[in-house]
mmCIF file of the N, C-alpha and C atoms, coordinates in Angstrom:
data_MODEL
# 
_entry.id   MODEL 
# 
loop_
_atom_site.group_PDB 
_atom_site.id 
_atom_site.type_symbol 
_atom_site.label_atom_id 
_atom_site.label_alt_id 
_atom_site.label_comp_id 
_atom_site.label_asym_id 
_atom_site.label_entity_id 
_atom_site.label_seq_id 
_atom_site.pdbx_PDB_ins_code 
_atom_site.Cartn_x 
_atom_site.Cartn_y 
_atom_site.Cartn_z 
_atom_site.occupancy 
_atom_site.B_iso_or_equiv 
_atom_site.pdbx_formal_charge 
_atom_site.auth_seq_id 
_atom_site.auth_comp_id 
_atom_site.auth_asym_id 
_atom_site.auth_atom_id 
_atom_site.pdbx_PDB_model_num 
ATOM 1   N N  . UNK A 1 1  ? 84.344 96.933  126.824 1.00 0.00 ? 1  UNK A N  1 
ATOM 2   C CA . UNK A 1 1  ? 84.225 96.069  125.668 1.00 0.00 ? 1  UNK A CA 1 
ATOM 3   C C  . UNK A 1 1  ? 84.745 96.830  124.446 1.00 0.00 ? 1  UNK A C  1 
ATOM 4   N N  . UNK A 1 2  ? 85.968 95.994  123.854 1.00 0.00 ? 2  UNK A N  1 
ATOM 5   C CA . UNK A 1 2  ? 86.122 97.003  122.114 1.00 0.00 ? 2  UNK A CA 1 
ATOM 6   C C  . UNK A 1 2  ? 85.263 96.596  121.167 1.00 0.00 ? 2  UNK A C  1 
ATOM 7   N N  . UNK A 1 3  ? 84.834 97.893  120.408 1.00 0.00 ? 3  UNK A N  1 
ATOM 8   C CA . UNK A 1 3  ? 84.068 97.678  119.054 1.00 0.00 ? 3  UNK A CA 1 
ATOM 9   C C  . UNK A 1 3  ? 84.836 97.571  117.981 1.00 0.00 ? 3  UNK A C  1 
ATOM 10  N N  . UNK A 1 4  ? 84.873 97.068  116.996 1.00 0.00 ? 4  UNK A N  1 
ATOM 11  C CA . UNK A 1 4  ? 84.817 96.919  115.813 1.00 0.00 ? 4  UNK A CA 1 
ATOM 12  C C  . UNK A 1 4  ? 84.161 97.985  114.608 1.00 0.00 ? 4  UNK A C  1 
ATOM 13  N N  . UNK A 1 5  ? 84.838 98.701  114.057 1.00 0.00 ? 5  UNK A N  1 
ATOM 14  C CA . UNK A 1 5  ? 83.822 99.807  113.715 1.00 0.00 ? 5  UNK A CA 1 
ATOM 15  C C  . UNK A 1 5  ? 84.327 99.923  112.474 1.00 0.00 ? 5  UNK A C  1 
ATOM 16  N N  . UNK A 1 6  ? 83.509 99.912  111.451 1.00 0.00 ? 6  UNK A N  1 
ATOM 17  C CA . UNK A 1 6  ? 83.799 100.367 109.434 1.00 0.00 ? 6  UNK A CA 1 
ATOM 18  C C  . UNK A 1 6  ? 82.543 100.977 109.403 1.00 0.00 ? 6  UNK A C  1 
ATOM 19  N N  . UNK A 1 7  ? 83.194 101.915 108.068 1.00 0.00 ? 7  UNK A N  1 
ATOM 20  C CA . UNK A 1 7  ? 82.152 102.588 107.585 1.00 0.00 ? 7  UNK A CA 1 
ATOM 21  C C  . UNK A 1 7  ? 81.523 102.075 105.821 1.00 0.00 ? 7  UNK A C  1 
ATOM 22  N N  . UNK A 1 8  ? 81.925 100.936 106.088 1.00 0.00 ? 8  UNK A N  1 
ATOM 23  C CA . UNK A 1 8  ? 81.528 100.100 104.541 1.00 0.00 ? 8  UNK A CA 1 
ATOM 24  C C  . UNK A 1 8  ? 80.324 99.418  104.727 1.00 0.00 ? 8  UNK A C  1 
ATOM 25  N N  . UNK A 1 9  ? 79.395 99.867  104.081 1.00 0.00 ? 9  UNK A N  1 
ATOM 26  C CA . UNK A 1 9  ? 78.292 98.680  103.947 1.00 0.00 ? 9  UNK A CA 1 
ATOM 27  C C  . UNK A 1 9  ? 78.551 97.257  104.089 1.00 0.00 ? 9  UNK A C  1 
ATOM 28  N N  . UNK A 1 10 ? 78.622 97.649  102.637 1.00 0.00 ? 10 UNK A N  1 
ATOM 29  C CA . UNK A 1 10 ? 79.076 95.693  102.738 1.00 0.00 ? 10 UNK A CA 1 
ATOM 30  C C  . UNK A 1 10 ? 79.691 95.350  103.729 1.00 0.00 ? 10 UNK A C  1 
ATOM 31  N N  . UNK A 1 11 ? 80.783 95.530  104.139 1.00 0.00 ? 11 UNK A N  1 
ATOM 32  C CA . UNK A 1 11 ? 81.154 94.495  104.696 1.00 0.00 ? 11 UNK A CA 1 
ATOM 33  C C  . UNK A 1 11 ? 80.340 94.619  106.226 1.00 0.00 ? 11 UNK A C  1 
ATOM 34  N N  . UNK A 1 12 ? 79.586 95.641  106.959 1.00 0.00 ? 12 UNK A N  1 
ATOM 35  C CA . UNK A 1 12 ? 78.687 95.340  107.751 1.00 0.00 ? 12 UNK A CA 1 
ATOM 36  C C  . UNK A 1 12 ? 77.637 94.070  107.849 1.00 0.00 ? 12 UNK A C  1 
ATOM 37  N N  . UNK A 1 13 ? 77.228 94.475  106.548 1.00 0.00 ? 13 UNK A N  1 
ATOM 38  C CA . UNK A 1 13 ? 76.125 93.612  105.783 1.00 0.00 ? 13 UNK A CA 1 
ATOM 39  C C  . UNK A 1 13 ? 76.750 92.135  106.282 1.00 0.00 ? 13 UNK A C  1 
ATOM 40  N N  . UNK A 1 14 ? 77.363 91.856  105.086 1.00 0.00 ? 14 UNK A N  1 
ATOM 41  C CA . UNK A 1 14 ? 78.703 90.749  105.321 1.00 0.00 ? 14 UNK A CA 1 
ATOM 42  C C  . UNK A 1 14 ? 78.842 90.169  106.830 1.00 0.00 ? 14 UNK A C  1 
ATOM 43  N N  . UNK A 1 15 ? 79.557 91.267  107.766 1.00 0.00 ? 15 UNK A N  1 
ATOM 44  C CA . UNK A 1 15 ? 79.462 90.661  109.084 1.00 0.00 ? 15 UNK A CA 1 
ATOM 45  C C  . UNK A 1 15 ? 77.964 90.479  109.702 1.00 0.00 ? 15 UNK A C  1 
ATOM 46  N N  . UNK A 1 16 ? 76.779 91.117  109.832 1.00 0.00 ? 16 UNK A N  1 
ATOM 47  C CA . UNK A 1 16 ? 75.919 90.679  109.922 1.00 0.00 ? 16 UNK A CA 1 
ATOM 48  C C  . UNK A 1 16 ? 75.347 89.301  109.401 1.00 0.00 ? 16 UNK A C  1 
ATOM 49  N N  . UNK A 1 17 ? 75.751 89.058  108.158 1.00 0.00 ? 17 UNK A N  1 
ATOM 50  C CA . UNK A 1 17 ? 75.045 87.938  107.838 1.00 0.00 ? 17 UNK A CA 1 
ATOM 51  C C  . UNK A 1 17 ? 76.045 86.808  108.483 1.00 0.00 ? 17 UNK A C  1 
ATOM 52  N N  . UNK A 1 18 ? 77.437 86.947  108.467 1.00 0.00 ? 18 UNK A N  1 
ATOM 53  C CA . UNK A 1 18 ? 77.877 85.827  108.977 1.00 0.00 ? 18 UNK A CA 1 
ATOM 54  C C  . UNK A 1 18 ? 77.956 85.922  110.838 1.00 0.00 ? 18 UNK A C  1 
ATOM 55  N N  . UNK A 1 19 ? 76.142 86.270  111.223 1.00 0.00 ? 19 UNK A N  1 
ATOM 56  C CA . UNK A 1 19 ? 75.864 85.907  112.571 1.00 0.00 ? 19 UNK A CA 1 
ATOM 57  C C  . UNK A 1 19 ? 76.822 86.967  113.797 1.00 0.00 ? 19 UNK A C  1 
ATOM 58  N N  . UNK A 1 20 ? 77.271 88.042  113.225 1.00 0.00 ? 20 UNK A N  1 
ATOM 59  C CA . UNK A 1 20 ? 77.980 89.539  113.953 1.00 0.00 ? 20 UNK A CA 1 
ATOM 60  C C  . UNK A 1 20 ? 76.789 90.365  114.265 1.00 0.00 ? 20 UNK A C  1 
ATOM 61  N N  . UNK A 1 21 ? 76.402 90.622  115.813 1.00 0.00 ? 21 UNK A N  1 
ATOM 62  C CA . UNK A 1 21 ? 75.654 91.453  115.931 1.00 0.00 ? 21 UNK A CA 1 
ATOM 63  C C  . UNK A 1 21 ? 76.023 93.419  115.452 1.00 0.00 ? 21 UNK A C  1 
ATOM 64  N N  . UNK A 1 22 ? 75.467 93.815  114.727 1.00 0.00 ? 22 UNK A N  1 
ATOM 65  C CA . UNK A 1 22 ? 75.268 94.810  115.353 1.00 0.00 ? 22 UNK A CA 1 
ATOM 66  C C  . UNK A 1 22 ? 75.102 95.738  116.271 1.00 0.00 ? 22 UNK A C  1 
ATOM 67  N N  . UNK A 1 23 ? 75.773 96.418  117.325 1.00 0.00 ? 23 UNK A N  1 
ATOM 68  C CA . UNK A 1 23 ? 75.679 96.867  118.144 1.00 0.00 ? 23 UNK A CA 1 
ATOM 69  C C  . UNK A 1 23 ? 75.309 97.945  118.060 1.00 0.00 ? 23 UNK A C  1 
ATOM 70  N N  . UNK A 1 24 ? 75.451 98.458  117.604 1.00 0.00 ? 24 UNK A N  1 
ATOM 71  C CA . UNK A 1 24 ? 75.252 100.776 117.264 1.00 0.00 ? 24 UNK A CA 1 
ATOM 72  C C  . UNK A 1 24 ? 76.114 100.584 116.153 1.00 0.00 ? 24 UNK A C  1 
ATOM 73  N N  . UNK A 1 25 ? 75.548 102.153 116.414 1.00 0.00 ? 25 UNK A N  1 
ATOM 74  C CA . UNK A 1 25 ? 75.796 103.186 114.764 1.00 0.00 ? 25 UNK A CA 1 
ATOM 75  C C  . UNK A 1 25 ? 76.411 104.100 115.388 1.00 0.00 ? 25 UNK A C  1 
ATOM 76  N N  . UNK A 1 26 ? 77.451 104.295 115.195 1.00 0.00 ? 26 UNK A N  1 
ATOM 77  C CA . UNK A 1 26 ? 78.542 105.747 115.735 1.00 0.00 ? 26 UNK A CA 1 
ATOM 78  C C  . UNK A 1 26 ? 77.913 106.674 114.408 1.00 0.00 ? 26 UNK A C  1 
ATOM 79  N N  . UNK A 1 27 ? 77.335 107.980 115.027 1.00 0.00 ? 27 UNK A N  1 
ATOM 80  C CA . UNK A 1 27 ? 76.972 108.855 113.960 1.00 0.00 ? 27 UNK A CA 1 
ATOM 81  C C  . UNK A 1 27 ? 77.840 110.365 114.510 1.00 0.00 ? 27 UNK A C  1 
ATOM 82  N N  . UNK A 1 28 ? 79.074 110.118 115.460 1.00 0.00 ? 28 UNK A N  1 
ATOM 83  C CA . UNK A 1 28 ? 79.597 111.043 115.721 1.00 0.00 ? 28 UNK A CA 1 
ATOM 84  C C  . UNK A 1 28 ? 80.277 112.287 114.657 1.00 0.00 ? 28 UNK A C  1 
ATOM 85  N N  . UNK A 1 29 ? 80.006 111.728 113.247 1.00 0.00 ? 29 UNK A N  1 
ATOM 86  C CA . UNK A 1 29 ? 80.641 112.327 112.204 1.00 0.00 ? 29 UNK A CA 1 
ATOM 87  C C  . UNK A 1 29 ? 79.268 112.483 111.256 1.00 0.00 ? 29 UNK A C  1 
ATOM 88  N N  . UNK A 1 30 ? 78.752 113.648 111.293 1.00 0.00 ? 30 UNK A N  1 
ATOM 89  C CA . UNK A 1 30 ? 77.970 113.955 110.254 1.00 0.00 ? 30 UNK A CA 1 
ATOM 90  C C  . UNK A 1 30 ? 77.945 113.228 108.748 1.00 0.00 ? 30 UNK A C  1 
ATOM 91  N N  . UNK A 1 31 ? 79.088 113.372 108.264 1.00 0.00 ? 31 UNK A N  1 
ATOM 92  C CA . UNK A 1 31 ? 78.700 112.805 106.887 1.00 0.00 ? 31 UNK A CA 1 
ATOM 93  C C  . UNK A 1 31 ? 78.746 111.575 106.945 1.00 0.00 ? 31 UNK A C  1 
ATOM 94  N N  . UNK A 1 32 ? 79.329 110.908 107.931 1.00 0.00 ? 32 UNK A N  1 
ATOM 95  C CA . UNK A 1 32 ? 79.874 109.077 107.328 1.00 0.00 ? 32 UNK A CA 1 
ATOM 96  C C  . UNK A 1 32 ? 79.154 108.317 108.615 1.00 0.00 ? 32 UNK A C  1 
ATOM 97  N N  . UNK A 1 33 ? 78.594 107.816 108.405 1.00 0.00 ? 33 UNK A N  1 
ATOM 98  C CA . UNK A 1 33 ? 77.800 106.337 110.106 1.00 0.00 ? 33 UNK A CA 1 
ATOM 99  C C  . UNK A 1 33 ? 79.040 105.301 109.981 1.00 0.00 ? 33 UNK A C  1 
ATOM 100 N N  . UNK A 1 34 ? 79.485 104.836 110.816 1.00 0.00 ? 34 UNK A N  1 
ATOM 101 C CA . UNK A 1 34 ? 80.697 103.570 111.417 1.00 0.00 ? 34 UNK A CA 1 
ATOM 102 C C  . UNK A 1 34 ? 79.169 102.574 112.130 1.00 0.00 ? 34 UNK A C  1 
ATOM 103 N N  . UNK A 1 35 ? 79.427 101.419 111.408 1.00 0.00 ? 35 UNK A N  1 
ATOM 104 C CA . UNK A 1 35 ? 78.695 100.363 111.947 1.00 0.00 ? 35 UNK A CA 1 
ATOM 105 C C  . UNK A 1 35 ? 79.812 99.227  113.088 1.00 0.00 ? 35 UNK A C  1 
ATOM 106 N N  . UNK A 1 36 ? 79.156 99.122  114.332 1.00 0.00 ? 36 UNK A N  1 
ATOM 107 C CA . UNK A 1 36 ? 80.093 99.321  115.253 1.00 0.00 ? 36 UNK A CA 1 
ATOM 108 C C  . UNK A 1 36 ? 79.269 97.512  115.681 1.00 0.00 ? 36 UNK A C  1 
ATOM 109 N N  . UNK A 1 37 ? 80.496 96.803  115.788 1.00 0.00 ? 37 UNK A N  1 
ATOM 110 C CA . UNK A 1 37 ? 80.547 95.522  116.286 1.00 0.00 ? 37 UNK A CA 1 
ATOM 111 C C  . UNK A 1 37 ? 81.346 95.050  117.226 1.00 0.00 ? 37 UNK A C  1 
ATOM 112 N N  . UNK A 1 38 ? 80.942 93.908  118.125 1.00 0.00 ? 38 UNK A N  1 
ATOM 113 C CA . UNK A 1 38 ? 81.626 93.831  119.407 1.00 0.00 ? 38 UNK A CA 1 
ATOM 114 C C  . UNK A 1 38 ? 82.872 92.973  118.924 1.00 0.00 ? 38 UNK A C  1 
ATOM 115 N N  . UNK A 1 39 ? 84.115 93.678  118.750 1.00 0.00 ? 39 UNK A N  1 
ATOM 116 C CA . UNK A 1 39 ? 85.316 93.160  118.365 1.00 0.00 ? 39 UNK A CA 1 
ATOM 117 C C  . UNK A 1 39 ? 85.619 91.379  119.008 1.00 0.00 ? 39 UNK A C  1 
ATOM 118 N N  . UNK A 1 40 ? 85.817 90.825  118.427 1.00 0.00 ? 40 UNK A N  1 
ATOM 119 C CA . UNK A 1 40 ? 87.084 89.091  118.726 1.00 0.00 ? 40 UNK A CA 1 
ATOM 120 C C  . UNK A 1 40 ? 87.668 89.059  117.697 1.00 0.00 ? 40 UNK A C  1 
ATOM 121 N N  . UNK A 1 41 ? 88.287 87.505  117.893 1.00 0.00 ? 41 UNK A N  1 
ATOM 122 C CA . UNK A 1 41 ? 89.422 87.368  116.925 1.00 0.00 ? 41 UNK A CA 1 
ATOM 123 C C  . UNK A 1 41 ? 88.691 86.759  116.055 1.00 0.00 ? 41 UNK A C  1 
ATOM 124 N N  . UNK A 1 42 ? 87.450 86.001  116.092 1.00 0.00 ? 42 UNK A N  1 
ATOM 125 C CA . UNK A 1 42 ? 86.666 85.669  114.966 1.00 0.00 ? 42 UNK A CA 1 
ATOM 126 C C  . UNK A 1 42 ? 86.401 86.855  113.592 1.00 0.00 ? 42 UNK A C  1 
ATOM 127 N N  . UNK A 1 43 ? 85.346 87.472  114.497 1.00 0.00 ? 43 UNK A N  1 
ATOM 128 C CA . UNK A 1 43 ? 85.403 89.030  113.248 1.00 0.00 ? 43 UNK A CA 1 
ATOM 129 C C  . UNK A 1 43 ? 86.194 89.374  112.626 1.00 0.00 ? 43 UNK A C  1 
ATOM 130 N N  . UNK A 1 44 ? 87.891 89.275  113.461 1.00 0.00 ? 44 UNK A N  1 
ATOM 131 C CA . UNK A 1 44 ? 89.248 89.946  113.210 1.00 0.00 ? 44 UNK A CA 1 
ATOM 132 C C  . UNK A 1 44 ? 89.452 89.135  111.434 1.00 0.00 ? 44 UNK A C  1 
ATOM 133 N N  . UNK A 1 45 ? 88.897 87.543  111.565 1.00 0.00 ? 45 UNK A N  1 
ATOM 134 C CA . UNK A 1 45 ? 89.350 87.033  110.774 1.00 0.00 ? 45 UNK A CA 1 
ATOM 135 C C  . UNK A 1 45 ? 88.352 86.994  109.398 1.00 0.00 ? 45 UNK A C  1 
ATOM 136 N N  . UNK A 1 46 ? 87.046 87.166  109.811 1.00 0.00 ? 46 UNK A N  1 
ATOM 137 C CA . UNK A 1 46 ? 86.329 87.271  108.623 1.00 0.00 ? 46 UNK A CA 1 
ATOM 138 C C  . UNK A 1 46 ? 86.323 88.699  107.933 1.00 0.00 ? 46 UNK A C  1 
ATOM 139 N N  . UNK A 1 47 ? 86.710 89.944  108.689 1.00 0.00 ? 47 UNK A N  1 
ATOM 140 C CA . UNK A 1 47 ? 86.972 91.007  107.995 1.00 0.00 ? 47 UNK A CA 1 
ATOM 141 C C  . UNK A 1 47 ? 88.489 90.620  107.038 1.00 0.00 ? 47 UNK A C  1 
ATOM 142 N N  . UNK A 1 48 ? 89.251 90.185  107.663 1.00 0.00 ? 48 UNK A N  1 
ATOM 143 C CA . UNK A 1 48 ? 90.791 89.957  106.827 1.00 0.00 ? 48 UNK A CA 1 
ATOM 144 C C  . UNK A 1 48 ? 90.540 89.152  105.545 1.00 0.00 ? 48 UNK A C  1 
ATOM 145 N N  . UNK A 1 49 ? 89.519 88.263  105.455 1.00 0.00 ? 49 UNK A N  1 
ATOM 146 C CA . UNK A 1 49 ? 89.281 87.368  104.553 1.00 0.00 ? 49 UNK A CA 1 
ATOM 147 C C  . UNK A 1 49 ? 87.890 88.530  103.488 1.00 0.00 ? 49 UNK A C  1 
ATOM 148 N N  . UNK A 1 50 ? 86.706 89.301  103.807 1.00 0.00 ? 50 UNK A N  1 
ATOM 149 C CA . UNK A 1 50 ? 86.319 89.940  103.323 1.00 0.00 ? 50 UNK A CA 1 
ATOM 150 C C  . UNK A 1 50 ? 87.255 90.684  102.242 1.00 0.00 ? 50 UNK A C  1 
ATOM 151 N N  . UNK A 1 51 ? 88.510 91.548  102.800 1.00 0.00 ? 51 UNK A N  1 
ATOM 152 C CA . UNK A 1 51 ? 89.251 92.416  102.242 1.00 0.00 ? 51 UNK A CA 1 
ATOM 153 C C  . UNK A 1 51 ? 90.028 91.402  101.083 1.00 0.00 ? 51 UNK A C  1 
ATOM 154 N N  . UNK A 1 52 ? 89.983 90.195  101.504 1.00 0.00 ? 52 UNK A N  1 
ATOM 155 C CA . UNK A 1 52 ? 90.990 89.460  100.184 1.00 0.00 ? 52 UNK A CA 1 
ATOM 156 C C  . UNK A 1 52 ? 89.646 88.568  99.397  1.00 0.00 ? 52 UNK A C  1 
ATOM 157 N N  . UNK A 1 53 ? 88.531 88.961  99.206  1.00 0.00 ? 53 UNK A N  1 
ATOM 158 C CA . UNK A 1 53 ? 87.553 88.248  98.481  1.00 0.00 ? 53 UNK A CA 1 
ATOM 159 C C  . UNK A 1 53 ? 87.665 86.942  98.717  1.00 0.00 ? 53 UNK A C  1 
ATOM 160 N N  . UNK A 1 54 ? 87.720 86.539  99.860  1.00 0.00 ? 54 UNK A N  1 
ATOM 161 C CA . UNK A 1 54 ? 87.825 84.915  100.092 1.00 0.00 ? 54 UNK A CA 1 
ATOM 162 C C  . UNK A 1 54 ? 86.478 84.461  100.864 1.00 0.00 ? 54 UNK A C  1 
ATOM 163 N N  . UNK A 1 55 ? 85.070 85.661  101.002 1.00 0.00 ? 55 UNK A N  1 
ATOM 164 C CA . UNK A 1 55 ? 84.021 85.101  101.643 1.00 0.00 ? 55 UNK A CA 1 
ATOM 165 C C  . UNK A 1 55 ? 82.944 85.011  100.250 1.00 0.00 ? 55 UNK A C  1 
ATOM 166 N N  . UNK A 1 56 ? 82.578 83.660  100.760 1.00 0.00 ? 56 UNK A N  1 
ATOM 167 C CA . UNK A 1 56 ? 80.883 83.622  99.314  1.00 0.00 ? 56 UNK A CA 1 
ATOM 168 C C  . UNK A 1 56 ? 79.916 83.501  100.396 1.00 0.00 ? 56 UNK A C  1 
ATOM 169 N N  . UNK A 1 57 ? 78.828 84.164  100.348 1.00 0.00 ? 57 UNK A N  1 
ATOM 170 C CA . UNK A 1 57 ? 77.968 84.100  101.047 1.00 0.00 ? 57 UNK A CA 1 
ATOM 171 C C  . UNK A 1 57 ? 76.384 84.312  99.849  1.00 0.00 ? 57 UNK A C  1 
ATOM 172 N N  . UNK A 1 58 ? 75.350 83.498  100.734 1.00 0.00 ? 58 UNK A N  1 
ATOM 173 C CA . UNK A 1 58 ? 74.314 83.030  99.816  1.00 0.00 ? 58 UNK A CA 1 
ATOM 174 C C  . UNK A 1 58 ? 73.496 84.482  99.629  1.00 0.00 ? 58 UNK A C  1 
ATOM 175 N N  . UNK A 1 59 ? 73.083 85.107  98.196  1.00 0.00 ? 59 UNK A N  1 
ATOM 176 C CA . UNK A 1 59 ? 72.619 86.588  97.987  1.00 0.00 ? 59 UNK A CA 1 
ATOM 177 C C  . UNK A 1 59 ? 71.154 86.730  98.991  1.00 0.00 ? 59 UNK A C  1 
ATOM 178 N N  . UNK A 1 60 ? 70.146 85.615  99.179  1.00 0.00 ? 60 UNK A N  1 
ATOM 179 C CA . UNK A 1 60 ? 68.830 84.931  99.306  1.00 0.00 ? 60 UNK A CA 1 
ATOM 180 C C  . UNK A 1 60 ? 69.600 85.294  101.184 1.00 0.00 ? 60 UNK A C  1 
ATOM 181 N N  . UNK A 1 61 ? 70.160 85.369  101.625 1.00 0.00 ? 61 UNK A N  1 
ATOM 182 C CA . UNK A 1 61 ? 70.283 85.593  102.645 1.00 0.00 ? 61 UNK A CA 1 
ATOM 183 C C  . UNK A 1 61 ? 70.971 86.743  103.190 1.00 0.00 ? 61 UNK A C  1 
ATOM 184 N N  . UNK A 1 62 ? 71.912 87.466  102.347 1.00 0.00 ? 62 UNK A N  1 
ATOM 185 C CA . UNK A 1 62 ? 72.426 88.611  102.345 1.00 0.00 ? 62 UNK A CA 1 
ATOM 186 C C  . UNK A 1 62 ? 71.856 89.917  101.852 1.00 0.00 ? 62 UNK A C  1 
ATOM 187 N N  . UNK A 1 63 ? 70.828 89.903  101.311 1.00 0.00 ? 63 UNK A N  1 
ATOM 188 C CA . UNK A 1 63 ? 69.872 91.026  100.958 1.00 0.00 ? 63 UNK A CA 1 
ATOM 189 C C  . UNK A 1 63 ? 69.067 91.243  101.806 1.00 0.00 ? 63 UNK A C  1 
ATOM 190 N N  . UNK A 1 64 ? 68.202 89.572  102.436 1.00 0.00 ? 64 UNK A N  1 
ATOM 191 C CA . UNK A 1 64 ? 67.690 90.505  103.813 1.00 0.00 ? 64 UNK A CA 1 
ATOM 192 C C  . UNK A 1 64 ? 68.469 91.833  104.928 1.00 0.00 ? 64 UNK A C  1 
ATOM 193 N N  . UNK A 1 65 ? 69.785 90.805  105.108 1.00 0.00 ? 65 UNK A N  1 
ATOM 194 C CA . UNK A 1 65 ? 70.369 91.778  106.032 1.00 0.00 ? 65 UNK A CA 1 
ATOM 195 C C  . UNK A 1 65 ? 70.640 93.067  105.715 1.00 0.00 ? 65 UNK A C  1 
ATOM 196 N N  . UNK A 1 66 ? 70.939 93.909  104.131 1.00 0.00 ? 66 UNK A N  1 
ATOM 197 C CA . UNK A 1 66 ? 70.951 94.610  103.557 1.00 0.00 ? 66 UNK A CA 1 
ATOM 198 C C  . UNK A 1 66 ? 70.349 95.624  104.111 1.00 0.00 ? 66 UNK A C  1 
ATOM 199 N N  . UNK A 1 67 ? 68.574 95.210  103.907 1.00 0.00 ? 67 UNK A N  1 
ATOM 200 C CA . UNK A 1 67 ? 67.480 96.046  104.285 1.00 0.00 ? 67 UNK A CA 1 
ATOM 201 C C  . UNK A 1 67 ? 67.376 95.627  105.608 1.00 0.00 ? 67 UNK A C  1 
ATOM 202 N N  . UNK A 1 68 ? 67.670 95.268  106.642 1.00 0.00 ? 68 UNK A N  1 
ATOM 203 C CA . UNK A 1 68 ? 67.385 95.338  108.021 1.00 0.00 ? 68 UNK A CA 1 
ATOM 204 C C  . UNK A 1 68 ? 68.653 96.624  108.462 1.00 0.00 ? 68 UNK A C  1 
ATOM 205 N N  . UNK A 1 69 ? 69.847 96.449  107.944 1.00 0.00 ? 69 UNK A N  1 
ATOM 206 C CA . UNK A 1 69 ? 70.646 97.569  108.270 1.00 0.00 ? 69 UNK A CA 1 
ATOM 207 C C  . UNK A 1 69 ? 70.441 98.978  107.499 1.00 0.00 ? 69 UNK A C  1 
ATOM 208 N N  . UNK A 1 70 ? 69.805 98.603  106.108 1.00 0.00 ? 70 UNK A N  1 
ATOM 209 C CA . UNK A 1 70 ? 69.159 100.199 106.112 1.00 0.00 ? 70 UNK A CA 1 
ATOM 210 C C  . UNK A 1 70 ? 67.947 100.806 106.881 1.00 0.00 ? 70 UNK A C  1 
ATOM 211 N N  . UNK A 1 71 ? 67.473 99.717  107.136 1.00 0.00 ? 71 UNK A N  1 
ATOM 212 C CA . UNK A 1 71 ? 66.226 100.010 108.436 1.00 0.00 ? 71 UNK A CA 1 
ATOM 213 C C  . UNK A 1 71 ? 66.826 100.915 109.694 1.00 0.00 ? 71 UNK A C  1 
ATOM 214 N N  . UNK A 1 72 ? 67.737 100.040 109.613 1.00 0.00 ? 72 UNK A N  1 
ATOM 215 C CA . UNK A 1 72 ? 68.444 100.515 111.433 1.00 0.00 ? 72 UNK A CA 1 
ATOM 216 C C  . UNK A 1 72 ? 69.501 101.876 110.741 1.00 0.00 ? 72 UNK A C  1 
ATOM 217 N N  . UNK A 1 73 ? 69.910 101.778 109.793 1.00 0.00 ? 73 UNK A N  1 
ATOM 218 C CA . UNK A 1 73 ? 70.343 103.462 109.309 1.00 0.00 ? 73 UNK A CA 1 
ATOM 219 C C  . UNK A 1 73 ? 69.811 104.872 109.094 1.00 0.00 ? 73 UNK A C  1 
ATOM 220 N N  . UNK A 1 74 ? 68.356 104.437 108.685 1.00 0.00 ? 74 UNK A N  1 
ATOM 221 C CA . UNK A 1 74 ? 67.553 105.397 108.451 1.00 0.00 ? 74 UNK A CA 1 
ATOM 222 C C  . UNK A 1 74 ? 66.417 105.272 109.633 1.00 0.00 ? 74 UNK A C  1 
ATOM 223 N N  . UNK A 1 75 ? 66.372 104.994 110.602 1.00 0.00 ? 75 UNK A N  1 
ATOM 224 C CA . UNK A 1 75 ? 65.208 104.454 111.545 1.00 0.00 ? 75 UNK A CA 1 
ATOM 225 C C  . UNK A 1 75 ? 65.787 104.776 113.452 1.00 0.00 ? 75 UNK A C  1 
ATOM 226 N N  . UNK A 1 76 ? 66.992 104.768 113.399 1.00 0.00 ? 76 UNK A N  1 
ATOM 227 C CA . UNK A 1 76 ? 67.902 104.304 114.910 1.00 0.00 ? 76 UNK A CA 1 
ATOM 228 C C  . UNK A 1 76 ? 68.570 106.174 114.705 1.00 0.00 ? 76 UNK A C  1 
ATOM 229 N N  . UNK A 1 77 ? 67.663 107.006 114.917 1.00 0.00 ? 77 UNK A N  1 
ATOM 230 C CA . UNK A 1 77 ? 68.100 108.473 115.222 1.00 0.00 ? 77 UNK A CA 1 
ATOM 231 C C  . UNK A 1 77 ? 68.108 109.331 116.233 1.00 0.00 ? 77 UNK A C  1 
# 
């Protein structure tokens, strides 16, 4: 299976909220965590649209996910 892997919050966040599981945390690099998602061409397209500010997503639902992935950043060691 390919992952999908950034080391940007947001746009983790971002793919999380628009219903992208999380799969792992590549922490193979000391300083930087890669939040690692099970790659399609869906993701392919909401990351391409992330990078050109073309996603609005509701804050009331994107802050939870926020703190569930700092949960799983500081918690999944």
């Amino acid at each position: 299976m390919k992952h999908y892997e950034t080391q940007d919050f947001s746009l983790a966040t971002t793919l999380q909220t628009m219903g992208f599981v999380l799969e792992f945390l590549n922490r193979e690099n000391p300083n930087r965590v890669g939040f690692c998602f099970k790659q399609t061409d869906e993701l392919n397209k909401i990351v391409e649209l992330f990078w050109k500010d073309e996603i609005v997503l509701n804050p009331r639902i994107f802050y939870p996910n926020q703190k569930i992935i700092k949960s799983r950043l500081y918690n999944d060691k």
